[in-house]
Every structure is written in C-alpha cells, then in structure tokens.
N, C-alpha and C positions, 0 to 999 in steps of 0.2 A: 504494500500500500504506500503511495506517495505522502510525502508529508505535506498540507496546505498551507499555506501563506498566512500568516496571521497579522496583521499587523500589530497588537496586542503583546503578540511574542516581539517582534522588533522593539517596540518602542519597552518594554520590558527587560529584555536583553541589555538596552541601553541606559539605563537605569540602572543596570546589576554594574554594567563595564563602568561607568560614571560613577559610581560606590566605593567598588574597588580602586580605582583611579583616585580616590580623595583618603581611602583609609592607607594607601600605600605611600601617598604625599605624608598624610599627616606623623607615619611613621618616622617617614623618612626627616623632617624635621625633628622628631623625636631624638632620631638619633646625630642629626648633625648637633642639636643642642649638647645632647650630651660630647661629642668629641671637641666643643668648642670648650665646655667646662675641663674636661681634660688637658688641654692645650691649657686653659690659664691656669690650672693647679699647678704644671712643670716648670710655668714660666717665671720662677720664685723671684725673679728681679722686675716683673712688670715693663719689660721691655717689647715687650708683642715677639715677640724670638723664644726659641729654645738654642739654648748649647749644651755641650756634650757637659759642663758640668752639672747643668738644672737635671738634666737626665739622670748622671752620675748618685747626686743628691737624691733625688726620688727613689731609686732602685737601692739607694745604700749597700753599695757593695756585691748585691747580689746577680748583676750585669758586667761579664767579664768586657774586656779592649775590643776582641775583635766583635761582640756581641753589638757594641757601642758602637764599631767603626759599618758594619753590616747595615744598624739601623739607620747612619746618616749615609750608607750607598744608594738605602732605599727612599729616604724621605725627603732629602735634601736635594730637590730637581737645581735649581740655580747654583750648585754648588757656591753658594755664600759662608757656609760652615756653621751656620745656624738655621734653624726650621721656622718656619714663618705658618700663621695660622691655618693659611689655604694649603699649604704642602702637606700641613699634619692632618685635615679633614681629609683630602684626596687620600690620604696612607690611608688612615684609618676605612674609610668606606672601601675602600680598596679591600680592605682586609673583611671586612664585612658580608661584602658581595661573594668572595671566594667558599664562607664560610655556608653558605647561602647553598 
C-alpha cells in the first residue's frame, strides 16, 4: 500500500525538525557556556589568555611537559604561546563532538 500525502504529517514533521533544531541550539549554548566558564577558571591572571603556567597551576602537578606541550600542539592555532578564548571553545567542542 502507498503511503498518502498528508499534509498534517509535513507540516508536523516540521514542527518535530524545528524542536529538535532549538533543543540542540539551546544545548549547545549550554555547553559553550560552560567551556567559557572553564576558560576563565584557568585564566588565574585575568588576562583573556591561558599559559602553560595557568595550566600548570590548575592540574598541580598532575600534567606531565610533554602532556603540557601536546595540549598547546592542539589548542594553540596562532601559535602565540598562549590560548585565547575562541581557540579553547573550538578545543573543547572539538573534543565534544568526537565524544558524541
């Protein structure tokens, strides 16, 4: 049996896609908020930057050199030698998506 045209179902359907489209925004906010909170906890000088020692500081100890030098391979696009806020949200959701 064919299936019939409904438009009920289209305009239904579009409702459900427009639903989900606003719950996956509003996550996703969610979570940039939270990487932004993250990003100022590290930034213990208040300088909109991380450096390897705000990093160093947070992990006390527990992040060996090459552990340290890994993360600014990964995070640090403009190699400036410090993390700027957009580079750590990009990491972060990076890391997110994967996990996904």
């Amino acid at each position: 049996m064919q299936p019939t045209f409904s438009p009920w179902r289209c305009r239904t359907w579009g409702i459900v896609s427009l639903l989900v489209w606003c719950v996956s925004l509003a996550e996703e906010n969610v979570l940039v908020a939270e990487f932004k909170q993250d990003f100022l906890d590290f930034d213990l000088n208040k300088d909109n930057q991380i450096d390897a020692q705000e990093v160093r500081a947070q992990f006390k100890g527990e992040l060996d050199a090459k552990e340290l030098h890994q993360f600014f391979l990964d995070v640090d696009k403009d190699l400036s030698g410090t993390i700027s806020m957009d580079e750590y949200i990009d990491y972060a959701a990076s890391l997110n998506t994967a996990e996904r």
